[in-house]
N, C-alpha and C positions, 0 to 999 in steps of 0.2 A: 269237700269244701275246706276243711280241718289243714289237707295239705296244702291246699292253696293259699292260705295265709301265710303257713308257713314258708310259702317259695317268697311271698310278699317282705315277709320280714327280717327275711334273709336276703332278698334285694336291696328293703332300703337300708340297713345296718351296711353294706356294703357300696352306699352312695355317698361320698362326701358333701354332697348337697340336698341332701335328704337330713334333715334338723330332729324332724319328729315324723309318726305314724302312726293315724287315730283310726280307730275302728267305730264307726256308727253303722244307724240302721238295725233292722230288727236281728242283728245279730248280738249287737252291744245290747240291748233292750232285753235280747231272750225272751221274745215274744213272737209269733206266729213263726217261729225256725220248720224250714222245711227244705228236704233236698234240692228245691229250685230257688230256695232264699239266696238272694242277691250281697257280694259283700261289697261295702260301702268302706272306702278309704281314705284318707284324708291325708297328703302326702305335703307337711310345710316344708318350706324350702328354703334354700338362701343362693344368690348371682342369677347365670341364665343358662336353663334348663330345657332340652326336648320334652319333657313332660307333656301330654296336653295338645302338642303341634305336631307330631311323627307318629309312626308305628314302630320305629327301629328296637327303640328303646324298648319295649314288651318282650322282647324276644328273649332277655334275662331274666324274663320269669315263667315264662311258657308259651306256646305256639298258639298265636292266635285266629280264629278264625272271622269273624268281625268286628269294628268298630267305630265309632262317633264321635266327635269332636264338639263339644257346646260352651256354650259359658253361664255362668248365672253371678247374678246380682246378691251381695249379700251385705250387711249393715259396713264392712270395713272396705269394701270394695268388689271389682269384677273379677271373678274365679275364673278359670278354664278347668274344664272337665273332659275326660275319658271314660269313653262305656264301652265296656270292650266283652265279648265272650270267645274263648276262648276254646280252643278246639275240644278239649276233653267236658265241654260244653256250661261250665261256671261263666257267670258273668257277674263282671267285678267294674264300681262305678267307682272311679277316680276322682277326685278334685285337687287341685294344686294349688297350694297357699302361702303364698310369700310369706315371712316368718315375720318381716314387719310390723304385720299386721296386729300380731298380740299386743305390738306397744300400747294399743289402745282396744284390752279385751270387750266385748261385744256378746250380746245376744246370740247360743246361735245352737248349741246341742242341749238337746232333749236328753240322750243318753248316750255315753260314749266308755272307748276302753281305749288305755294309751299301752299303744305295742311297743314302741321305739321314741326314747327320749335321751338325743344326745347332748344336749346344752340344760339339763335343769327348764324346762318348760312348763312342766305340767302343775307347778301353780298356775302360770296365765294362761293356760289351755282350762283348767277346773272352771278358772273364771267365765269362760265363755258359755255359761252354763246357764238355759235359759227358763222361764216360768214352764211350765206343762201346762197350769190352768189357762184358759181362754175366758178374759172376761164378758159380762152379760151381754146381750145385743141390743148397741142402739139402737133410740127412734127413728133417727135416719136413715140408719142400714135395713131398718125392717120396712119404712115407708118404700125407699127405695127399690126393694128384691118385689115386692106387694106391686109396686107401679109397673117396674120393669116385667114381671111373670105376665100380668094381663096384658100388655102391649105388644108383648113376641107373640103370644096367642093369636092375633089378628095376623100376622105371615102364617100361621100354621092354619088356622081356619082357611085365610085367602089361597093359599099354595094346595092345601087338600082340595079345596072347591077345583082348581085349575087339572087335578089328578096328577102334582108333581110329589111323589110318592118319595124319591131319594132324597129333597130339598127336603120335605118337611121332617125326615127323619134327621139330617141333621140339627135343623133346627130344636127341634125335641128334644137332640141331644146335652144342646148349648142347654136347654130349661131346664132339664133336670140337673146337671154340674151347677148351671150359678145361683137359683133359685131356690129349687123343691131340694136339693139335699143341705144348703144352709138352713134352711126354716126346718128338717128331719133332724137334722146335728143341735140345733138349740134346745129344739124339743128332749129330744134327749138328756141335755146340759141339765134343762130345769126341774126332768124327775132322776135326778144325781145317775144316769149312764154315762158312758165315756165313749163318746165317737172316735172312731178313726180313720184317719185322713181318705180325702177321695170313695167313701163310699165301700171301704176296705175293712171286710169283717160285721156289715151291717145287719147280718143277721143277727147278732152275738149283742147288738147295743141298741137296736130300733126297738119300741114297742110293736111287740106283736099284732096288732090291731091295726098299724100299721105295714108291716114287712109284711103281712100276709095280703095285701092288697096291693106290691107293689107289681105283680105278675101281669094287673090289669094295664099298666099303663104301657107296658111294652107291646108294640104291634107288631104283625108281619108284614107283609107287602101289600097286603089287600087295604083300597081305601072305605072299604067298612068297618077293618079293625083299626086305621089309625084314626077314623073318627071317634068311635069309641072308646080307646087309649084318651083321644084329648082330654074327653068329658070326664073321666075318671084321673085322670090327671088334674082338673079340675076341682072335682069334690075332695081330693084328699090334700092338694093345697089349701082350700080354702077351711079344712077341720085342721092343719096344723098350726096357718097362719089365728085363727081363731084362738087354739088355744095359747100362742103366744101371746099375741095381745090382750085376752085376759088377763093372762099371768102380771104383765108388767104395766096392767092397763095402757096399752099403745089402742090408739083408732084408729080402724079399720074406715077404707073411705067408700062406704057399702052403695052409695047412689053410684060410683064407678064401678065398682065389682056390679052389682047389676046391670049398669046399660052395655057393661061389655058383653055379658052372659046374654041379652038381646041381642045384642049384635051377631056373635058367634054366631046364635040358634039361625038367625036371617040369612046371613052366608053360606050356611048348611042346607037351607031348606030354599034357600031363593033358586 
């Protein structure tokens, strides 16, 4: 990995239109580093660049064996990205950033290392330095994830009823990502653990009480175990949302959480 930056940094040092190169990701962070950790680069730029649109270009820094082409939205505008692994099997995610951009610093690393800085930048690259903390969870977003969790349930009850075993897994999938791991992440915020992103590392940050019950809600193929999964997906939503809304006294709109828990049971057993 080590050399690999090194062929990186000696590419862009060697690009006239290469301005600077940031190093993010949990390499910059030095936190969860392991021989498959990913390195994250951040390549500002100045005119117009194959960066982002070609393969050719890669081939100055090593022989590649796949790659991607995306873009993302960020506060200064639309980025183009490369994710590319490379034949000696590193994979290195690219973003390309007009250098414009700093004119007006923004929100935007957690944690970063500046490798290459040819124009004096890395004051307004410092600047683009953004909070860690995550403030509390509104009422709205807590009504919301609360309304939305019970509502997708009635597809997973109705589609298990039907025996479509692959639909309701994904569906289940979508619930657990937008629902049961925001209301897991708060809970953790409010007895001072530090979640990480996507459910990454959650043994390390979840209350035990909880991680040790998440086994249950994963099924197999059988629709005995994905009904089962539901309902325990169930109970253990309904003790984290609980304890949220204690906390922050938020209400629970428990005449809904009960007629839908009737309903479900009716779907099951009709």
């Amino acid at each position: 990995m080590h050399k690999m930056l090194e062929k990186i940094v000696m590419w862009g040092k060697q690009q006239d239109s290469v301005r600077a190169l940031v190093l993010e990701g949990s390499l910059a962070k030095q936190q969860d580093v392991d021989e498959l950790s990913d390195l994250d680069i951040n390549v500002w730029f100045t005119g117009e660049v194959p960066f982002g649109k070609t393969v050719e270009w890669l081939a100055d820094i090593d022989d590649i064996l796949i790659e991607n082409q995306l873009h993302m939205e960020t506060p200064a505008g639309e980025v183009a990205t490369q994710l590319v692994i490379f034949q000696n099997g590193i994979k290195v995610d690219f973003s390309f950033w007009p250098i414009a951009y700093l004119e007006n610093p923004f929100p935007y690393y957690e944690k970063k290392a500046i490798l290459v800085d040819k124009g004096a930048y890395t004051d307004q690259i410092k600047r683009c330095i953004r909070e860690k903390a995550k403030p509390p969870m509104e009422k709205a977003d807590f009504d919301k994830i609360v309304n939305e969790f019970w509502f997708e349930l009635h597809y997973v009850a109705k589609f298990l009823k039907r025996k479509e075993i692959w639909f309701v897994q994904d569906i289940q999938a979508g619930i657990r990502t937008n629902y049961l791991l925001p209301m897991l992440e708060e809970q953790a915020r409010i007895t001072k653990r530090n979640p990480s992103f996507s459910g990454r590392k959650i043994g390390t940050w979840l209350d035990p009480a909880y991680f040790n019950r998440l086994p249950s809600i994963f099924a197999d193929y059988s629709l005995e175990a994905n009904w089962q999964a539901m309902w325990a997906e169930i109970v253990l939503f309904e003790e984290v949302s609980h304890f949220i809304s204690q906390h922050y006294q938020f209400e629970l709109p428990t005449a809904k959480i009960e007629g839908m828990k009737r309903l479900l049971q009716a779907i099951q057993e009709g």
